[in-house]
N, C-alpha and C positions, 0 to 999 in steps of 0.2 A: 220666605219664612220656612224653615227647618218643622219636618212633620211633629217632633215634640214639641215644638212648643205652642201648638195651640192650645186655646182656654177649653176647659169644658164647661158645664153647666153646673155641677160642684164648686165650681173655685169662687171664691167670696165677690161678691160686687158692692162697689163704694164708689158714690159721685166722684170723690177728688181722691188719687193715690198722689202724697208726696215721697219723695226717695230721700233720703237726708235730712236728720232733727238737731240742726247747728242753729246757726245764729239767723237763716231765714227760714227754716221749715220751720221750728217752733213758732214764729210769728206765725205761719200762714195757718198752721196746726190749730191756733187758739183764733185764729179772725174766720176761716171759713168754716169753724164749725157754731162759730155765738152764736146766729140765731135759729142752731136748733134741727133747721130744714138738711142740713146735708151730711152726710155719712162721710167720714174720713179718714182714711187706714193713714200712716203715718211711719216708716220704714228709716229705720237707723241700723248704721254695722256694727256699730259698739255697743256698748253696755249699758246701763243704766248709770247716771252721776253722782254715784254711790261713794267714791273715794272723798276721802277727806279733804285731802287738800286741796280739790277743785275749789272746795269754799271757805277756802283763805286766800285772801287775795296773795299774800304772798308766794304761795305754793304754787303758784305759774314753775317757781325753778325747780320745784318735784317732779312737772308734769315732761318737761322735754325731752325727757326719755324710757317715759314710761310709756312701753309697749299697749299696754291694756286698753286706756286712752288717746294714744297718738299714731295717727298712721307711720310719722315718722320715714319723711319721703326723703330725697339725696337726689339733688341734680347730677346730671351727665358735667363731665368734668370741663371748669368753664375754662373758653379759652382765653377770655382777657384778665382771670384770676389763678395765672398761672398752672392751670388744669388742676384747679383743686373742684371737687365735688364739694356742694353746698348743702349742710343738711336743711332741711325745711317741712318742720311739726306741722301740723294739723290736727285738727281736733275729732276723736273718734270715740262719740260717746254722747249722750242727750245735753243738749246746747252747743255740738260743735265743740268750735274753736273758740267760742265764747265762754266753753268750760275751761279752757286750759292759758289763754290770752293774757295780755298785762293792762286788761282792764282799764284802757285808755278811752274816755269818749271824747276823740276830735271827727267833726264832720268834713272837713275840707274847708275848701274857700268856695264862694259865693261864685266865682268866674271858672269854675270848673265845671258846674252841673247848667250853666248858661254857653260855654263849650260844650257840653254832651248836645244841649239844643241846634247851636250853630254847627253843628255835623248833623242835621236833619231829624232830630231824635225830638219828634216835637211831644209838649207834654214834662220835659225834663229838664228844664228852667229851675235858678234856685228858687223863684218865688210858684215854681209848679212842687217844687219836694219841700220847701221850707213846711207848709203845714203838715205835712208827713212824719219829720223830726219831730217837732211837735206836742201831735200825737201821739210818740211812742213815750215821750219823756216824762218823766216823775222826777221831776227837778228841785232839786232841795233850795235851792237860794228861790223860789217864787216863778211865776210866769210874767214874759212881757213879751215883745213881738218876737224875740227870736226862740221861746222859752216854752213848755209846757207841764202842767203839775199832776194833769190826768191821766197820763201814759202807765203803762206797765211799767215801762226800764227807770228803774232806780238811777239818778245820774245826780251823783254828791263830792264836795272838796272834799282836800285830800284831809284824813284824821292826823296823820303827822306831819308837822311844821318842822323840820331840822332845820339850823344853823348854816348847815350849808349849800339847801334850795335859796335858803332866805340873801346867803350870799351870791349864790352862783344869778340868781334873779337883779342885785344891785350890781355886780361886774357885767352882766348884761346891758342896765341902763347905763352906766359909765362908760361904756364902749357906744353910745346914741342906740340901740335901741328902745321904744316908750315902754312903760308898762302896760301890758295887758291882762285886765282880769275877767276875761273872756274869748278864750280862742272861738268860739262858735256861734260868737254875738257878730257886730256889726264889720269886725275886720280881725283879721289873722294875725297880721305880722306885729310882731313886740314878745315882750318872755314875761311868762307868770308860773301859776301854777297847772297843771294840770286836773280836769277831772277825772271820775271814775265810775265802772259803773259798779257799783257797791250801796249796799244799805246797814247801816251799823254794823260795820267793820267787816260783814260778809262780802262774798261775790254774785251779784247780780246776773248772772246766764239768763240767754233766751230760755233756756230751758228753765228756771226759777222764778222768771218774771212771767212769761208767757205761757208755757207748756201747764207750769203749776195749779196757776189758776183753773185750768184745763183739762186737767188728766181726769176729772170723775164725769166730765160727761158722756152719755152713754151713746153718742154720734160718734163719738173719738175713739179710735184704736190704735194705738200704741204699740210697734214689735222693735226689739231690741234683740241685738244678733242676727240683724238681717243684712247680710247683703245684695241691694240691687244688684243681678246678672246682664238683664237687659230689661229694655221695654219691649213692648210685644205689639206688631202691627199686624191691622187687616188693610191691604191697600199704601195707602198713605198716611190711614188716620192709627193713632197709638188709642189700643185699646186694652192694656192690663202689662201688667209689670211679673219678672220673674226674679226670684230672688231665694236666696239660700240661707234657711236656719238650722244652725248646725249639720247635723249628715241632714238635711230633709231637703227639699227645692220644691218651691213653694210658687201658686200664681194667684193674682187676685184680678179682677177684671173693671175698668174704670168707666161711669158710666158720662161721667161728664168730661174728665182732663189727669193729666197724670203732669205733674210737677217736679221736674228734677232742681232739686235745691242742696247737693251734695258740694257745692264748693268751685273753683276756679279751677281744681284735678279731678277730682271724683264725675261732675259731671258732663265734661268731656269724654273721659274714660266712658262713661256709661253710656253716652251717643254714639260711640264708636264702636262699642259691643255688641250696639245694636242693631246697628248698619249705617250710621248717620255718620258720616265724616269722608275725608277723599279714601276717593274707590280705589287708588292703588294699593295705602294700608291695609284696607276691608280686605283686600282680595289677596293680599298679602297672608293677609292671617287667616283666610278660607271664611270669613264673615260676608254673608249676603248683603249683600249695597241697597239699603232700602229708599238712600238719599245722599247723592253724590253730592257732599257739602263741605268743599274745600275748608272753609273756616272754621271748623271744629275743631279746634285746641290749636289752633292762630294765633298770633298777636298777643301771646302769654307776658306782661307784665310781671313786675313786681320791684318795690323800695329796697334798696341797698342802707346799709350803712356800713358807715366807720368811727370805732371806737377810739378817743381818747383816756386815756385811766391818770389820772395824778397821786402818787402819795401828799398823804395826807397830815399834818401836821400835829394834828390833835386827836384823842381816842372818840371819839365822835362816829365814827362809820359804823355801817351795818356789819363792816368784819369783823371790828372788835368787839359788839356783840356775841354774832357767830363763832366766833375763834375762843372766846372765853366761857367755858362752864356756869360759872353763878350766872353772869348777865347773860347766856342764852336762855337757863332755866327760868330765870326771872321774864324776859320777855314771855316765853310760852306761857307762863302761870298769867301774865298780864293781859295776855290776850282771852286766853280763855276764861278769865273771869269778867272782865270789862271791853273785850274786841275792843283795844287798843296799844296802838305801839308797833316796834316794826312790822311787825306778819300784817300791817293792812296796807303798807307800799305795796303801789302798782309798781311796771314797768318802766317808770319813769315821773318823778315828783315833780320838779321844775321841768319847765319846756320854752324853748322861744321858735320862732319863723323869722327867717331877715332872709334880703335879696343877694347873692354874689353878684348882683352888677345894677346900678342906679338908672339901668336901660328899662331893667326889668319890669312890669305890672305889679307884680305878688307876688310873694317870699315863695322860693323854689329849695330852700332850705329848711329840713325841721331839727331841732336839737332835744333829744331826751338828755335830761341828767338826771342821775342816781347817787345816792350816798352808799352807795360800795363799789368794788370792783371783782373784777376776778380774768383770767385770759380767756375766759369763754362762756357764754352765756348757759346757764344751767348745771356750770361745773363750780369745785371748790372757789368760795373767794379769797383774796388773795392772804396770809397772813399778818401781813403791815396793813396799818390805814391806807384806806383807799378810797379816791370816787373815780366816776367815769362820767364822762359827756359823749355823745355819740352825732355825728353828723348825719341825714340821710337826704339825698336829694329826689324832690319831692314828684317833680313830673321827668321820669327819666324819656330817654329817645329810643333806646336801647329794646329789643324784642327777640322772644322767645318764641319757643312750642310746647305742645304737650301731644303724644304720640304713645298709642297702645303697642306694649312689644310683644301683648299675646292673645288669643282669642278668649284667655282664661283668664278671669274675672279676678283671681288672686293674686296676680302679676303686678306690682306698681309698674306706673308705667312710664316711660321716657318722659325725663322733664330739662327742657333747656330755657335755660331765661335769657344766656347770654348778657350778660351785667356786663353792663361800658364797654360796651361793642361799638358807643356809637360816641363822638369824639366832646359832644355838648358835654355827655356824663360824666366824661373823663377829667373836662375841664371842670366842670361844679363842682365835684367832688375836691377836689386842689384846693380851689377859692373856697370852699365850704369849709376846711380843715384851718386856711392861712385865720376866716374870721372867727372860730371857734374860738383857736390859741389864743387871740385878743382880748376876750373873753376871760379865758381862765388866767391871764395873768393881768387881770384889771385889777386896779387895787382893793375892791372891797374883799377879794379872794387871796388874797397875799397873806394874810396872817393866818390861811389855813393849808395853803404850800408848801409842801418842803422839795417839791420837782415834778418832773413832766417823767411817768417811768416809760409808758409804752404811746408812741413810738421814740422819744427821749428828745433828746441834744443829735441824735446823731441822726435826726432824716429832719430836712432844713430848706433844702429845695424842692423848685416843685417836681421836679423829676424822682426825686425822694421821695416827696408825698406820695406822689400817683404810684410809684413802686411799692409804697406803703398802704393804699388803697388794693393793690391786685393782691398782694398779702394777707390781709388781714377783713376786707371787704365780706361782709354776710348778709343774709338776708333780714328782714325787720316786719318779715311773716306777714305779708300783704299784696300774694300772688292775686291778679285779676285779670278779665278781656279773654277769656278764653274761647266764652260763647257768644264775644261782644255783637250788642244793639247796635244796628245803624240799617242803611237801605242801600249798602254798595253790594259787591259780587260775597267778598269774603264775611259779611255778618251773617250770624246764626239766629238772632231773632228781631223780633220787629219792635215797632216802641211800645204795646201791648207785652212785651215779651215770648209772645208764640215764636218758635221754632217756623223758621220759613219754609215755605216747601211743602208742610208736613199738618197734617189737624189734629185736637185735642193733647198737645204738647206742648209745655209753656217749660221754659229754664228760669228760676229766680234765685238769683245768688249774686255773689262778686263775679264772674264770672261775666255775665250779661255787660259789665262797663264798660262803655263805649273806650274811656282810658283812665287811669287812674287816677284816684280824687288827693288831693295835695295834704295829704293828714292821714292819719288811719282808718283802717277801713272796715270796724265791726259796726260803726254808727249808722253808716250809708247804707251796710246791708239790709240791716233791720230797717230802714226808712225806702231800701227797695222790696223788702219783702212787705211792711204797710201798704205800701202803692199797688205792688202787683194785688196784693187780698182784695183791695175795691176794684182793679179791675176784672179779677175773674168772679165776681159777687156778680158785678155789674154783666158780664157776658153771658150770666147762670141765667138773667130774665127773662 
């Protein structure tokens, strides 16, 4: 340990320091401070969730480049996407990424977190985390076994019905898909609607549901503008956290555990600032090796997709809104007096899951559809009517890293994910696009077609597609496994979530996943930030 950075007897002392107020610190923020007994400093690099648009569900497309709130990170240039860098938002600001996300709540399938079990992760069964969901849920259609109404998170249908969810939902069943009106019930695969996490027309953040409730008690402190530097050891065991507000650099000293819950980049980065990750980087960057642990930003996951866009037949889309004066103004006044109408679409209204191959168990396929389009996600949409369907395959094989390229905390740091590196992804992705097109040119969707614009008529093979895939192929913001759970050489914590190796250090985030869960991924966190809160309650006695 470098002689500045020990604690003195000044610097603030709090049972639990967590590092990051996203969509699992704010859980942990409001559970281990309820009952009263324990002091909780709380540490975010962003701002406060002040911006407007965070809480309109629609204003996801405000936020993806908006510096203030997004780290706004850029992978190293991939090589099986023709060395295009990928950019990939984050959320930097009180709720995370759950301030700035498209407000989807799908939890996976049932045989994914019974996989996290069968890799030795025992505890992490869906019928060990089913009451976890749960619990966090404020379910508007009612509780039933897979259901809860007690929870903080708001999880409500979607306020707009369009014409062409409603279509794109029966060209689904016409192509044998069943309907489903519950992705998170008893089975996945079929197309419905999607939920949201939202409560009359607003957006629902960890930070809104959880933090809220929370901020006036007087165990809770709350800093915004902090950046975590590092965490600070004596020994082995992490005893206080160092971190930067504005010109100031700041430490506080943990009496029970310090929590890094900063995300699938953030805290990696921040175990390797602080000596925790393989010794050649550390030493590389002149950082004291306090714990030579190869799998520190390992095994970087994350969901791909590929957009389909079709013009559209009739003035019905979110563009001809958008693109027209009276009916944008009108929508705005609509919402703001009733929160209703476009501004409450998430990032995705209709959705299905299906198999590319009848070998398969569970749909390895998820489909968002949208009633607009545009060539890139957060930029203009397109002029003419338009929708978009979007492929994304769900358990990729494909693996990445994440790597500090400076000892200076201000540095984003190296991120590779390598998408369709691996030849299973290459192939899904093909199959994934041939059963979409099937889809969109069923006939319940026919009398709202006037053609297929992007990728068109002109890419038709699968050699096409897949050149169509390296092309056009982005991320769908659900990087994980960085700090993954398991009990081999390369895992970084245990099924408790401590950090191996190492005491008084736990990681709860996306991050910790053993491999990524077949849906998106802000449901799961928050039901890994629930679990972990009983279990660091439970280790406090």
């Amino acid at each position: 340990m470098n002689a500045n950075s020990a604690l003195t007897p000044s610097d603030p002392e709090f049972d639990y320091i967590i590092v990051g107020a996203g969509s699992a610190g704010c859980v942990l923020a409001n559970r281990l401070s309820a009952n009263g007994k324990h002091s909780v400093l709380l540490l975010e690099a962003g701002p406060k969730d002040t911006n407007i648009w965070i809480h309109v569900p629609l204003g996801y497309g405000k936020l993806f480049k908006e510096k203030s709130v997004n780290w706004m990170y850029q992978t190293e240039p991939e090589p099986e996407l023709k060395g295009r860098k990928v950019f990939q938002p984050r959320g930097k600001t009180l709720g995370g990424s759950s301030s700035i996300n498209g407000l989807l709540y799908v939890r996976g399938q049932h045989e994914d977190y019974d996989r996290w079990r069968q890799l030795g992760n025992t505890g992490w069964g869906y019928d060990d985390v089913l009451p976890y969901f749960r619990k966090a849920e404020n379910q508007s259609r009612g509780a039933d076994q897979y259901h809860g109404t007690d929870g903080p998170l708001p999880v409500s249908n979607m306020i707009v019905t369009d014409p062409l969810s409603k279509a794109f939902i029966d060209a689904a069943v016409e192509t044998g898909l069943p309907y489903n009106p519950d992705f998170n019930g008893a089975t996945q695969e079929g197309v419905g609607l999607f939920q949201t996490t939202t409560r009359n027309g607003r957006r629902a953040s960890t930070s809104v549901a959880y933090l809220g409730p929370a901020k006036a008690r007087s165990n809770l402190r709350i800093e915004t503008g902090a950046l975590g530097q590092r965490v600070l050891f004596e020994g082995r065991r992490a005893v206080g956290v160092e971190y930067r507000q504005g010109a100031n650099v700041r430490r506080a000293r943990a009496r029970k555990e310090i929590v890094l819950s900063s995300g699938a980049y953030n805290s990696p980065q921040l175990l390797q600032l602080s000596g925790v990750g393989p010794a050649d980087l550390l030493r590389k960057h002149g950082i004291d090796v306090v714990l030579d642990a190869a799998g520190v930003g390992h095994d970087l996951q994350d969901h791909m997709q590929v957009r389909i866009v079709m013009r559209c037949s009739q003035k019905i889309t979110l563009n001809d809104t958008v693109n027209h004066p009276l009916r944008r103004t009108m929508a705005g006044a609509r919402y703001a007096l009733f929160r209703k109408g476009w501004l409450t679409i998430a990032a995705g209204t209709a959705g299905a899951f299906f198999k590319t191959s009848p070998r398969l168990a569970s749909p390895d396929i998820q489909v968002h559809f949208l009633p607009f389009s545009t060539d890139k996600m957060g930029e203009k949409l397109h002029d003419f009517s338009g929708f978009t369907a979007s492929v994304c395959q769900l358990r990729p094989e494909s693996r990445g890293s994440l790597r500090i390229r400076s000892a200076d905390p201000t540095v984003p740091p190296e991120i590779r994910i390598n998408y369709m590196s691996a030849e299973t992804d290459r192939a899904t992705n093909v199959e994934g696009i041939k059963i979409l097109r099937k889809i969109l040119n069923a006939p319940a969707l026919k009398p709202f077609v006037v053609s297929e614009y992007d990728p068109g008529a002109k890419v038709s093979t699968d050699a096409e597609i897949l050149d169509y895939c390296r092309e056009r192929g982005s991320t769908i913001y659900h990087p994980t496994s960085t700090c993954r759970m398991g009990n081999d050489a390369l895992a970084v914590v245990d099924q408790r979530l401590k950090v191996r190796g190492l005491e008084g250090l736990r990681v709860v985030d996306g991050s910790i996943m053993p491999d990524l869960v077949s849906g998106n991924t802000n449901a799961p966190i928050i039901m890994i930030a629930e679990k972990a809160s009983d279990m660091i309650l439970e280790d406090a006695r």
